[in-house]
Each structure stands twice: as structure tokens, then as C-alpha cells.
N, C-alpha and C positions, 0 to 999 in steps of 0.2 A: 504494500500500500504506500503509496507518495501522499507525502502532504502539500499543496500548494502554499505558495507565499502572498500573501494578500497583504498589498498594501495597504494602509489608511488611508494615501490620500493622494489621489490622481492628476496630473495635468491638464488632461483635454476628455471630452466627452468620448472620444474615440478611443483614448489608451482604457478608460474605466467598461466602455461594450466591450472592448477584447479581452478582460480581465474577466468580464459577467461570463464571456464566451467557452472562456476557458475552464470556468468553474463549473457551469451547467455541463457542458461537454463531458467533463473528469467527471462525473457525478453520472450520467448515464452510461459511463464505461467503462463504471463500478470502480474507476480507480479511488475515490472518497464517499465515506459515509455521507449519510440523508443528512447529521447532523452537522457536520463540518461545510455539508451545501449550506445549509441555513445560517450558523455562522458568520461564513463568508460574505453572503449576503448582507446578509442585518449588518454589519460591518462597514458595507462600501457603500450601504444606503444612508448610516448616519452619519460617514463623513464626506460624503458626496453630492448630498442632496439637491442640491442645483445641479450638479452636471447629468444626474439621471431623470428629474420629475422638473416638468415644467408645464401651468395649467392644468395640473392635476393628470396627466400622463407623462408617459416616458417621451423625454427631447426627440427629434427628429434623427440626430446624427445615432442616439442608441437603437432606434427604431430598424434604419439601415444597416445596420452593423450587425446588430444579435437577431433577429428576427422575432416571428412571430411563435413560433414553439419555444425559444426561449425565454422570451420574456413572459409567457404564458405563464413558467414555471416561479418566476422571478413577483412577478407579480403576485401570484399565490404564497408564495413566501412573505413577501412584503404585507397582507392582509392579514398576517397572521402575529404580528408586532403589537 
């Protein structure tokens, strides 16, 4: 099992979707537990929160980037805060 390194705190709306990417990803391909997805999450949403939620959804540039099976999962996560 690997553990990802999640940083707290992102540059661009871009580098924080390829982080969401990677984490969602590692997590359906069993390389990280359920809980270490949610973690990670809750994590990069409370130091992030402009760069991922704008108008009460996810920015544009995450939209294009992680898609919509991701952030499906993401956002389910996030409701659960």
C-alpha cells in the first residue's frame, strides 16, 4: 500500500484537480483506503476552498480537469463534512 502526499496548500486551481485526480484515481485502484480518500479530501477542501468551490460549485478549471465521475465522488465526500 502507498500512501500519497497531500499537500495543504496549492498554487493554481489546476495543480489542486491533479492532486483531486490522483487521489480519486489511487483510491479506485485500491492503492489507498476509503479513509485516507476522505482525509485527503476534507484536507485540500479546507485549505483550498477558493480554488475548488466557486458559486456554490466546483470552479471551471476543476470541472475540466477531474471530470465528472470524479468529482461525483468528491463531492459526496465533501457533503459529508
Amino acid at each position: 500500500m502507498t500512501f500519497l502526499n497531500v499537500k495543504l496548500f496549492y498554487r493554481t486551481q489546476r495543480d489542486l484537480a491533479i492532486a483531486l485526480n490522483q487521489l480519486v484515481d489511487s483510491y479506485w485502484a485500491e492503492e489507498i483506503k476509503e479513509e485516507e480518500l476522505i482525509e485527503g479530501v476534507k484536507s485540500m477542501y479546507e485549505h483550498n476552498q477558493e480554488k475548488l468551490i466557486k458559486n456554490k460549485g466546483f470552479t471551471k478549471v476543476v470541472q475540466q480537469q477531474s471530470g465528472k465521475r470524479r468529482l461525483t465522488v468528491v463531492k459526496k465526500i465533501l457533503e459529508m463534512v
